[in-house]
N, C-alpha and C positions, 0 to 999 in steps of 0.2 A: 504493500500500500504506500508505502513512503517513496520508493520508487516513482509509483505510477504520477504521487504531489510532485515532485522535482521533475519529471519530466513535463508538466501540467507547466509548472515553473516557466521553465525553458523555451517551449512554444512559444504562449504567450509573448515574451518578452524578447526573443529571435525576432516574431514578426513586426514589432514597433519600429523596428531598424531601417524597414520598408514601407512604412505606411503612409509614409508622403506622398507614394506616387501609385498605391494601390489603387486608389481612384482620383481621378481629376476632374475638373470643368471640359476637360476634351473627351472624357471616356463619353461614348454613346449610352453607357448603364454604369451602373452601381454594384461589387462585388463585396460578398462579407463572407469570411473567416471564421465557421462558429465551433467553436471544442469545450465541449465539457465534461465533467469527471467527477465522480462521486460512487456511492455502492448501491447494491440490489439484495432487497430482502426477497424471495419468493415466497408467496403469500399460500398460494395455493397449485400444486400441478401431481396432477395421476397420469397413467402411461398406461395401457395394455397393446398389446400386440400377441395375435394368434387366434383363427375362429375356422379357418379352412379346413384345416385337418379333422375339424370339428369336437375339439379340444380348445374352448375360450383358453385364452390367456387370461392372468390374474390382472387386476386393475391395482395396480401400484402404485403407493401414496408416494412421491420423491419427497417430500417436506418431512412427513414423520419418520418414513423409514430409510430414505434413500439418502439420507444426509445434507438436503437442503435446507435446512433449519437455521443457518446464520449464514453470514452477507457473504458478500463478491464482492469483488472491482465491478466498475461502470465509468465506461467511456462511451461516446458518441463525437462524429467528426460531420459536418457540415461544410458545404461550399454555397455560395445561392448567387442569383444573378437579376437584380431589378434592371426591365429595360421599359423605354415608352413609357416609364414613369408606374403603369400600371399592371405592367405582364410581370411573371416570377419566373424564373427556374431555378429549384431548387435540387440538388447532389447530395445524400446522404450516406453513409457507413457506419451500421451500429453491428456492434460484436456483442454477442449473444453466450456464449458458450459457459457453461457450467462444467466443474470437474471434481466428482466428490467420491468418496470410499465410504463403506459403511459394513455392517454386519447385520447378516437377513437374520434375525434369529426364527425365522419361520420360510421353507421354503417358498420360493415366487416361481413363475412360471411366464417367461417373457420370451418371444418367438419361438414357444416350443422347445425351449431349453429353462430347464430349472437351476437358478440358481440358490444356493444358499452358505451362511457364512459370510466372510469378507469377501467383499464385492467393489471392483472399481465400476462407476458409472459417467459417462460422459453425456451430457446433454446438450448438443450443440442447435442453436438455432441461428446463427447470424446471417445478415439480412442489406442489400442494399437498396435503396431507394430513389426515384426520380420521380419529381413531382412539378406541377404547374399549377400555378396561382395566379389570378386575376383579381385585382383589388377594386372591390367595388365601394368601398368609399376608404379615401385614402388623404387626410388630411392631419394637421399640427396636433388636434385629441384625440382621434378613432379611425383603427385600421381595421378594416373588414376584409376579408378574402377566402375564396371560396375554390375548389377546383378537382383537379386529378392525382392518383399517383401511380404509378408500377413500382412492386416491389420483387426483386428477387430473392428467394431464400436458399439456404445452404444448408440445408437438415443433416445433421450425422449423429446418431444417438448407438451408444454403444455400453454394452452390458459385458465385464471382464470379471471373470472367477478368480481370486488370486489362489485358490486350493483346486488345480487340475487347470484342465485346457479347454473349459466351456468360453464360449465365446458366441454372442450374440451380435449384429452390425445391420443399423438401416441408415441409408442413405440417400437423398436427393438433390434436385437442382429445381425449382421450378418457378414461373412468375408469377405474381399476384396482382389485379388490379385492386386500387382501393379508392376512397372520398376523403377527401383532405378541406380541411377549414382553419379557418384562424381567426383571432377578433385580438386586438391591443390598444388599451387606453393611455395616454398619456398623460405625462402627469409636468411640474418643472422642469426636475432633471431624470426622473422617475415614471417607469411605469409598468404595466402590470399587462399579460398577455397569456392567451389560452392559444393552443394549438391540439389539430387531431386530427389522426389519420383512422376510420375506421371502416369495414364491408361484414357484411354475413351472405357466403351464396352455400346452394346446396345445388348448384345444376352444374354441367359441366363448361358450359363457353362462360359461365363467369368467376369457377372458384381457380382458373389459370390449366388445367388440365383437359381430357379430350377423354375423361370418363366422369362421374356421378359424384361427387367428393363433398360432404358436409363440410363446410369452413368458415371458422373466423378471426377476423384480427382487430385487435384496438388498439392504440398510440397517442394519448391524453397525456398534454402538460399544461401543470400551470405553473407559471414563471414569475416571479416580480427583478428588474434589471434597474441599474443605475447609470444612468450617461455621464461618463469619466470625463469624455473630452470628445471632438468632433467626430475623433477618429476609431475611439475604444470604448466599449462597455461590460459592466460586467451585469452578471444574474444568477441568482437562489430561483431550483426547480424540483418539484416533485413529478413525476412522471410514473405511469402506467403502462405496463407494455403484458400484454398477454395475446390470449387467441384459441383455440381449437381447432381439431379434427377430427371427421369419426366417418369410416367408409373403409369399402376394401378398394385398394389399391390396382392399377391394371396394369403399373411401369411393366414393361419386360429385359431390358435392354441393362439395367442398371446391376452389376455384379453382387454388390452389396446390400440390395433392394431386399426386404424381410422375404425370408419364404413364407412365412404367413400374415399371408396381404392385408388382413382385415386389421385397423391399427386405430383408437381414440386415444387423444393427447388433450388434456384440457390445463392449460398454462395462464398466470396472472403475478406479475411482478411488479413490486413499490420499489420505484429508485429517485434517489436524493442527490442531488447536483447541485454543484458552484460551475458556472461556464464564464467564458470570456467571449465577445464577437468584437473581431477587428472588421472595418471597412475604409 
């Protein structure tokens, strides 16, 4: 953790060096620089995997048993680009990934392999994002904007036996559309702003795949920022980031892809942030 502050440090304070000319009166748009860093309590997430063989897999609590029970590191990294005054694009990269050991004192049963004892668990969900914004009212005390986003994820969840050579491995690639919003009140130097990204589909041309897939995602922040200087600001955020799954699976092609397809994930994590945004 004292690592991840000193490099937090370093950023920030690397980019000042350049901020004269990050943006100017000749740039056709506006660029900002947003990183912030703080930790992740997971509040709530179960996992089963296994229905085809016709052997459900167990539904597995990760909070009480899997070892998610105290924090993480939490970063997120941001690029964005206001042009015309009222169009966005925005670039994101948030790292997801959880990595915990624990001891099943009851056996589990996750892809059709039982594990029990010490157990490494890997939970990776990390995710990048591109979104567009239109700001439909966009003045000195209130920012409204409303619009789209595609997110990709990077699924790799992995069950490792430390007593023998069980080993369980699923893995993906696949995009997500979702609806993104924002509202920001301003204040003197101060102000206070909600963001979110969230979708529920259960059809196939809208949960990102080309078969039937139950899915959801939410991404809620609220933030209050202080305006340092023309150029720099900082902000205190709590943020929400959770989602679900629940369906059988129809990848073929993917090595690591569970053998038993049928898989519910239902995830919900509190995270606590200090960010910087340079522009």
């Amino acid at each position: 953790m004292k690592k991840i502050f000193i490099l937090s440090f370093i950023f920030v304070f690397s980019l000042i060096s350049f901020s004269s000319f990050l943006n100017s009166e000749n740039n056709p748009f506006e660029i900002k620089l947003d990183y912030n860093n703080g930790f992740t309590s997971v509040l709530y997430h179960t996992i089963r995997s296994g229905k085809n063989s016709g052997v459900l897999g167990d539904s597995i609590d990760l909070v009480k048993t899997g070892g998610q029970d105290i924090l993480f590191p939490y970063s997120r990294y941001n690029v964005s680009a206001n042009f015309f005054n009222n169009h966005n694009i925005i670039f994101l990269y948030q790292p997801l990934t959880v990595n915990t050991q624990t001891f099943f004192k009851d056996p589990v049963v996750y892809d059709n392999v039982t594990f029990s004892g010490p157990t490494k668990i890997k939970y990776g969900f990390d995710f990048w994002r591109v979104s567009y914004l239109y700001d439909f009212i966009n003045n000195d005390e209130w920012l409204l904007s409303a619009g789209l986003s595609l997110q990709v994820r990077n699924a790799s969840i992995v069950f490792e036996s430390n007593e023998g050579n069980k080993l369980a491995i699923t893995q993906n690639v696949g995009p997500v559309p979702i609806i993104k919003a924002r509202v920001k009140k301003n204040f003197d130097n101060w102000y206070i702003e909600m963001d979110g990204d969230g979708f529920y589909a259960s059809s196939a041309f809208l949960n990102g795949s080309n078969f039937a897939f139950e899915g959801s995602i939410y991404d809620v922040v609220l933030k209050s920022g202080l305006y340092l200087n023309d150029y720099l600001e900082t902000y205190l955020g709590f943020r929400v980031i959770g989602g679900s799954a629940k369906g059988t699976s129809q990848y073929k092609d993917s090595y690591n892809q569970s053998e038993e397809n049928y898989s519910e994930n239902y995830l919900t994590t509190f995270n606590v942030m200090i960010g910087f945004v340079l522009k």
